[in-house]
N, C-alpha and C positions, 0 to 999 in steps of 0.2 A: 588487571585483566577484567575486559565485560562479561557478564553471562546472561545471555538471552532466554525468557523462559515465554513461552505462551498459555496466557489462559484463555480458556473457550469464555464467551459469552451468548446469549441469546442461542440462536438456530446453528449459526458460523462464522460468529464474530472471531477476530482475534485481540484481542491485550494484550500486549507486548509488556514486561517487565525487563528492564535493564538494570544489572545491578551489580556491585565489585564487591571485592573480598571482605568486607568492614563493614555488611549486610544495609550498607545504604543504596540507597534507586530510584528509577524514573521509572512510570508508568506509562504509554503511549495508547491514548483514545479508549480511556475506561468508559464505554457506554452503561456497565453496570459493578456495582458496588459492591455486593457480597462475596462475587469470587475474588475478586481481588483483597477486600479484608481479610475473608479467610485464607488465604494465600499467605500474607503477609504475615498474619499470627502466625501460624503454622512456622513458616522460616523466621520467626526475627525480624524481620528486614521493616526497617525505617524506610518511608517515600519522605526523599526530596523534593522533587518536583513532577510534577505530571506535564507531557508535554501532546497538544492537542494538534491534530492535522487537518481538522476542518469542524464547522458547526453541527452535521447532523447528529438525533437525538441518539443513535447507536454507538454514538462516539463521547458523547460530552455527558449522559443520563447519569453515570456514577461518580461525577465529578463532586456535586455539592456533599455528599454522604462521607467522600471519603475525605473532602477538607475540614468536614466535623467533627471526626476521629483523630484528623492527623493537622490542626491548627495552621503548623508554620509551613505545612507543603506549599511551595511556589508553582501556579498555573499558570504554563507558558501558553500562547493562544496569537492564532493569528490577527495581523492588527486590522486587515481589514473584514473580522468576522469578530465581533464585539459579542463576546461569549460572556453569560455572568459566572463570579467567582476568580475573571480575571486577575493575575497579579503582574504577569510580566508580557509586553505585546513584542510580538516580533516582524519583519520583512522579511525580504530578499537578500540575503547575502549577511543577517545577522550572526553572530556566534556565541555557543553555547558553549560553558564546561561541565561536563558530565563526569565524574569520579576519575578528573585526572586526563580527561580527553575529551578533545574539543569536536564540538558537531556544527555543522554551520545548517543557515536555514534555505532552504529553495523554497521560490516560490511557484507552486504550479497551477493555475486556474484552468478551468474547464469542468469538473464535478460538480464544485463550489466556485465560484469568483475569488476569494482568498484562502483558498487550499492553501497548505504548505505540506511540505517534508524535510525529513531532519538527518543530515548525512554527516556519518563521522567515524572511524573508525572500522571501515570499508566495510558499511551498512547502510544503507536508507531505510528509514521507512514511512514511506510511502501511502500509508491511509487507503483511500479509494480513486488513488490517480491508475497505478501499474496494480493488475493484477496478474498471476501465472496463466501464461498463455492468454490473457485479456487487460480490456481497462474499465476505468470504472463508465458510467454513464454520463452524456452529457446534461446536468441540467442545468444549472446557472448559468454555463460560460458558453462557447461558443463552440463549434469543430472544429475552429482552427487553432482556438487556447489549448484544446484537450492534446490537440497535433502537435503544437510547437511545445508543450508541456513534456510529454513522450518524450520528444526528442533532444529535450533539454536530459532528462532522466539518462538517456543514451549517450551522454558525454562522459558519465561517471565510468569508472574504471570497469572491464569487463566481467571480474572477478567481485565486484560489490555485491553485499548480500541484499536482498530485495527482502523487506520484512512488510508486507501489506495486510489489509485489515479482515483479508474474509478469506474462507475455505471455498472458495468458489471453482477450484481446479476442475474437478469434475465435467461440470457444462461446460465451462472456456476449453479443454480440452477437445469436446464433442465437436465442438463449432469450429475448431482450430482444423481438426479433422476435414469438417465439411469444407472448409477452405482451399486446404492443401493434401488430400488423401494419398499423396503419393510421396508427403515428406519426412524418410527415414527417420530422420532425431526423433522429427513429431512421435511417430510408431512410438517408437522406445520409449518414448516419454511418457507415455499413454499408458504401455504397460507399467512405468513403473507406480504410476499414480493409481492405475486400479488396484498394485498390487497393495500399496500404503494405507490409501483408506477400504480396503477390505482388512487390513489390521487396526483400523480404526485408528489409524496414523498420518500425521500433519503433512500436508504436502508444501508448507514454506519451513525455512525460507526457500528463495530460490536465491539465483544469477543472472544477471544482465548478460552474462555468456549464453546462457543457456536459452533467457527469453529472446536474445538477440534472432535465434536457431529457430524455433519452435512458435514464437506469439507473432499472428497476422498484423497486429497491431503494429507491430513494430519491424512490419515486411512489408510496406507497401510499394517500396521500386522492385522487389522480384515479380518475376515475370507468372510465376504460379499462381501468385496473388492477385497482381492484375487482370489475369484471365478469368479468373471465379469471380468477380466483378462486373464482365466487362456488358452483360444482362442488366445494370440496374446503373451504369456511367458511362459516357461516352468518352471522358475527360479520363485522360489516364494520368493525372499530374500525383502527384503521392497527397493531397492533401483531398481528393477527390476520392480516393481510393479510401483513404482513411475514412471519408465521410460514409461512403458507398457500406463498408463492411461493418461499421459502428452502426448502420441504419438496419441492416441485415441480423445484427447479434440481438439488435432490441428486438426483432420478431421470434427469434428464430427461438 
């Protein structure tokens, strides 16, 4: 069995530890190094391998520190974002085994050009492509990479756990709101995210069911959607809309 643990980094980073009974693990996107070491003292737990979902420095900062400490960790990294410390590069459609269970690699560009995410054991996670109720920013790749990335995301099974890299619920929520103020899940969703982090509790993972319900991003043929758009595009094709509201989140 995996057990998922998150450590905070920076502002509202997440690190993702995965790790099975026999206190061995993967790390996903240590941008910094000493919670994660001290994590790891703390439990026992030997790292495997670290596995990286894109270049920026919030993500890859505590990679060399913690391969000083931990020698034979294997750094998986995508191949087309040539990270140092590299040991192992991966695509599209590669496969991994993690303590006994297999993850395959997707590749999703639009944040980065060679983003990936790592799906396996009715988990993704996902870096800076999907976040709750949002996505990430376009900067390398295009709006249509980021578009057809999503909707790549959206073929995985309804019930997949969505493990992405930032506490960013809060805003995405807000904006989510301004989108669609009249959509029930959303409401409920709202509260229960106010209620979480006013305990100063994690609002991931989530659900592709749930973001299915509630994130614009990944609502562009409904018709609520298209309306709260239809001020900044005249094109109502879904890849339009997607562009239209991704233009919008960045101001807003």
């Amino acid at each position: 069995m995996l057990h998922i643990k998150s450590i905070s980094a920076f502002n509202d980073n997440y690190i993702w530890l995965i790790h099975n009974d026999e206190k061995r693990c993967a790390i996903v996107d240590p941008g910094e190094a000493a919670p994660v070491l001290q994590y790891l003292q703390e439990h026992q737990l030997i790292p495997d391998v670290i596995l990286i979902t894109h270049h920026h420095a919030d993500h890859i900062g505590g990679v060399p520190d913690i391969v000083h400490h931990y020698p034979k960790v294997n750094v998986v990294t995508p191949k087309n974002e040539p990270i140092p410390t590299q040991t192992h590069a991966v695509i599209d459609g590669d496969q991994i085994e993690l303590f006994d269970h297999r993850f395959s690699v997707m590749e999703l560009p639009g944040h980065t050009l060679g983003h990936v995410a790592y799906v396996g054991d009715n988990k993704v996670f996902c870096g800076d492509v999907l976040f709750s109720a949002g996505c990430g920013r376009v900067f390398e790749g295009t709006m249509e990479q980021m578009y057809q990335s999503l909707n790549k995301l959206m073929t995985l099974p309804e019930e997949t756990e969505v493990y992405c890299a930032h506490e960013y619920t809060t805003s995405n929520v807000a904006f989510a709101m301004a989108v669609e103020p009249d959509n029930q899940e959303l409401k409920h969703y709202r509260d229960d995210v106010i209620r979480l982090r006013a305990q100063d509790k994690s609002t991931l993972p989530t659900t592709l069911k749930v973001q299915k319900a509630i994130n614009p991003f990944l609502r562009t043929d409904e018709k609520t959607v298209i309306k709260s758009v239809t001020n900044r595009t005249i094109d109502t094709e879904p890849l339009s809309i997607f562009t239209a509201l991704r233009e919008w989140k960045n101001e807003f």
